[in-house]
C-alpha positions as CSV (number, residue, x, y, z in Angstrom):
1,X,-17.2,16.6,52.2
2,X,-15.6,16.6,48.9
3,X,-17.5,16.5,45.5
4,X,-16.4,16.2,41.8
5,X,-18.3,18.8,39.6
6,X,-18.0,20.0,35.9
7,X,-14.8,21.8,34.8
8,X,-16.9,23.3,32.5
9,X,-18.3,25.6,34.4
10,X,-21.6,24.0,34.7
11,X,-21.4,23.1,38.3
12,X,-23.2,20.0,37.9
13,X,-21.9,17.1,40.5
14,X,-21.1,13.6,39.8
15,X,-23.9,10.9,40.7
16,X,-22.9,8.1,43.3
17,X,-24.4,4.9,43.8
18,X,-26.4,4.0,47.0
19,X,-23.5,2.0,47.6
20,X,-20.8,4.7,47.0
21,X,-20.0,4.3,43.4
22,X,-19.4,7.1,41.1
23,X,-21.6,6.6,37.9
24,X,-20.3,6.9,34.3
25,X,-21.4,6.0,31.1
26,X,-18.8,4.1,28.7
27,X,-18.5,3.9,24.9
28,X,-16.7,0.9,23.8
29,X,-15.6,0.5,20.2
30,X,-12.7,-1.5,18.4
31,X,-10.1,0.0,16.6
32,X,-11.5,-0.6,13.3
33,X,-14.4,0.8,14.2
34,X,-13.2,4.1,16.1
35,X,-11.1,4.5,12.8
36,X,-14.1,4.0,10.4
37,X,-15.7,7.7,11.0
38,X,-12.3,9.1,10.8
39,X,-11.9,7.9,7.2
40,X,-9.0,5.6,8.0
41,X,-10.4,2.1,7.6
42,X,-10.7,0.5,4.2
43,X,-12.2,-2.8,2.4
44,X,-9.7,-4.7,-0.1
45,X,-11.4,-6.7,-2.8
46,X,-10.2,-8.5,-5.8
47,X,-14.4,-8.9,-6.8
48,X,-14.8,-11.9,-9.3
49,X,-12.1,-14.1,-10.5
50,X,-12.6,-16.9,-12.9
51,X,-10.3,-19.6,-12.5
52,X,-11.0,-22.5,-15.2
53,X,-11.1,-26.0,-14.5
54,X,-7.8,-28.3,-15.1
55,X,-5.6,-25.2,-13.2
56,X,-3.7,-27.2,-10.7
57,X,-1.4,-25.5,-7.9
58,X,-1.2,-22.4,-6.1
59,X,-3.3,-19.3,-8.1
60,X,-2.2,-16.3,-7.0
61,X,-5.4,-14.6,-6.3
62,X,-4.2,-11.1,-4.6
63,X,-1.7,-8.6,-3.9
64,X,-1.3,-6.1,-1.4
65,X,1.7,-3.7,-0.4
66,X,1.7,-0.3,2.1
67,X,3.2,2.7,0.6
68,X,1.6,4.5,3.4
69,X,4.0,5.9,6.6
70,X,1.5,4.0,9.0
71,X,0.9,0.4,9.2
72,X,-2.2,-1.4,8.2
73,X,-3.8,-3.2,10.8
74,X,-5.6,-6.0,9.0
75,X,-8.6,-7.4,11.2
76,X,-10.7,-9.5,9.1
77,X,-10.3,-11.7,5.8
78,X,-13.1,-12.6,3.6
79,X,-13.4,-15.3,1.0
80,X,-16.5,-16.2,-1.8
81,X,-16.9,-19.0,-3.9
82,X,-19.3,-19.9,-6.8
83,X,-20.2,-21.6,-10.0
84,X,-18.3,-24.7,-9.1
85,X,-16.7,-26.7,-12.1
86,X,-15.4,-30.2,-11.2
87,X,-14.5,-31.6,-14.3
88,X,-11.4,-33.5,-14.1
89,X,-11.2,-32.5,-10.2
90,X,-10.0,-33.8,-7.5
91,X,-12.9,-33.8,-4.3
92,X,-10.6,-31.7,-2.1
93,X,-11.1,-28.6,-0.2
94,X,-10.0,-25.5,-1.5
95,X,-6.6,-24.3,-0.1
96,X,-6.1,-20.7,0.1
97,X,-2.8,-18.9,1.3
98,X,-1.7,-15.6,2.8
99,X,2.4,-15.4,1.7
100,X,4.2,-12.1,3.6
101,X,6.2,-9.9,1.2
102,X,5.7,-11.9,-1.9
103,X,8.5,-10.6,-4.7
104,X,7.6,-11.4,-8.0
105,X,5.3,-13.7,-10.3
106,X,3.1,-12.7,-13.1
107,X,-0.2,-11.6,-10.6
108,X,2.6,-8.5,-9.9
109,X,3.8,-8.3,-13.7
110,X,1.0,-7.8,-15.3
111,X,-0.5,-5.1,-13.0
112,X,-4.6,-5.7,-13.0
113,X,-5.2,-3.1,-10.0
114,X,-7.7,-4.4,-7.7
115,X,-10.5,-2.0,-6.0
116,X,-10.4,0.0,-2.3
117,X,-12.6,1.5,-0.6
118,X,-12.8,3.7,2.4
119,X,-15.5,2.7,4.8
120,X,-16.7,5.8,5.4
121,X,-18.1,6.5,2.4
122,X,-18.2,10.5,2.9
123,X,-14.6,10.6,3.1
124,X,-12.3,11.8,0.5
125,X,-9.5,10.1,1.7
126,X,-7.5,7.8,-0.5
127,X,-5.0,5.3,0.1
128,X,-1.6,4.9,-0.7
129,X,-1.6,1.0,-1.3
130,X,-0.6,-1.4,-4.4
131,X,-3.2,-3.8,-5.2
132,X,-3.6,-6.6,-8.3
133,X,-5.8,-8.9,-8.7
134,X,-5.2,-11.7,-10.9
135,X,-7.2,-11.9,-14.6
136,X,-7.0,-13.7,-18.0
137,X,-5.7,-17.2,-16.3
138,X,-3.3,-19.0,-13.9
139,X,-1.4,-16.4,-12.3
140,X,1.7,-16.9,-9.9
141,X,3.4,-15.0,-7.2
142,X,7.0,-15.8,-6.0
143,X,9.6,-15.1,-3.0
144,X,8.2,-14.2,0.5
145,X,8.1,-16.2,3.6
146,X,8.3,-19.7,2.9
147,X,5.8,-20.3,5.4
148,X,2.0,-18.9,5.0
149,X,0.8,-16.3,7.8
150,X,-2.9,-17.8,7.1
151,X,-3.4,-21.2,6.0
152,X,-7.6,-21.9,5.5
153,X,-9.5,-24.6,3.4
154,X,-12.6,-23.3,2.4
155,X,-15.6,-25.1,0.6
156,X,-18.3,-23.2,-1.8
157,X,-20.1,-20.2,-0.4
158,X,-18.7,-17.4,1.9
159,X,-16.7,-17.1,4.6
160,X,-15.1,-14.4,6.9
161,X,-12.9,-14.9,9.4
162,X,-11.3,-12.3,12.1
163,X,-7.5,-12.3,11.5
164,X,-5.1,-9.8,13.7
165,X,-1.6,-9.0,11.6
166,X,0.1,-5.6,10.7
167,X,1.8,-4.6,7.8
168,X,4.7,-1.8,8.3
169,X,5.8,0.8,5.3
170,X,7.4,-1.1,2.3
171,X,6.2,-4.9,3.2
172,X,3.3,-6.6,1.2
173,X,1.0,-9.9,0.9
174,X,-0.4,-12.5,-1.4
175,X,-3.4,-14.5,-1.6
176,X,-3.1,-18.2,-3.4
177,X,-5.6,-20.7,-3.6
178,X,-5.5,-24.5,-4.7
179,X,-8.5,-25.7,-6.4
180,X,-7.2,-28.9,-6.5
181,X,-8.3,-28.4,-10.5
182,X,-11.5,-27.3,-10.2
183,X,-12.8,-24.3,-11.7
184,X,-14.3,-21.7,-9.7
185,X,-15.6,-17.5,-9.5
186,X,-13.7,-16.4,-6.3
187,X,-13.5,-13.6,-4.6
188,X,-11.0,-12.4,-1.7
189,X,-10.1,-9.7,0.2
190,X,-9.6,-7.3,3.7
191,X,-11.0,-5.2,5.8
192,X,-8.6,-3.3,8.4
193,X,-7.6,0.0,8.9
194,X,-4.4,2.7,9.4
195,X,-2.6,2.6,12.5
């Protein structure tokens, strides 16, 4: 007859089934949140941003890059809208954009830095990311991929959607809406965590 017992010196023997199965118990998480207790996950938020009525175009809303030696493994994308202003507007949708490895524009010139936060919120750890958020008007980011890794209309209220991307050492990403020239208080951002 063989049995399984502790290696810990216990001597207690596994349980089987009536049917011959050996019983376990299982603990299932996600990444994210196996990482959250460890201190590596974070939340990236630009909080409010005003964006008067009569801007027309992309608004570059957010900017992200990884300084740290590990990727970040982005797994969910949140957007809020308020305080809608249609004068002048057209009726459409809002348009927001996520461009890879943006290069310039004036969200990345004039350096606003936006907020993160580590989920566990006993942990000391702090990342090593750049972040702006766009303030004080229309605000533009340049280069990148030509074509956006996320592409979402998006009416008044909040939204979040789960996304799946990685972003090594050294790349970065923007966030643009169109508000079609409506004015708006929005608010973007991330949750993810470090490979």
């Amino acid at each position: 007859m063989t049995m399984i017992t502790d290696g810990t010196g216990t001597g207690v023997k596994a349980r089987v089934s009536t049917d011959n199965r050996l019983l376990t118990t299982t603990v299932s998480q996600t990444s994210f949140e196996y990482n959250t207790p460890l201190g590596n996950s974070f939340n990236l938020n630009t909080e409010d941003i005003i964006i008067p009525a009569g801007f027309t175009g992309d608004q570059a809303l957010f900017y992200v890059k990884n300084n740290e030696s590990s990727p970040l493994q982005v797994v969910g994308w949140y957007i809020g809208i308020r305080d809608a202003d249609r004068t002048g507007a057209t009726s459409d949708t809002n348009l927001f954009k996520l461009i890879s490895n943006p290069t310039g524009g004036t969200l990345l010139s004039d350096e606003e830095p936006a907020k993160i936060a580590n989920r566990d919120l006993g942990s000391p750890r702090v990342f090593d990311l750049t972040t702006y958020r766009a303030t004080g008007g229309q605000k533009t980011i340049t280069g990148g991929d030509e074509i956006p890794l996320l592409y979402q209309y998006h009416t008044a209220g909040r939204t979040f959607g789960t996304v799946t991307f990685s972003v090594p050492r050294g790349s970065s990403l923007g966030i643009t809406v169109n508000t079609y020239g409506a004015g708006f208080s929005i608010y973007t951002g991330f949750t993810g965590y470090l490979a």
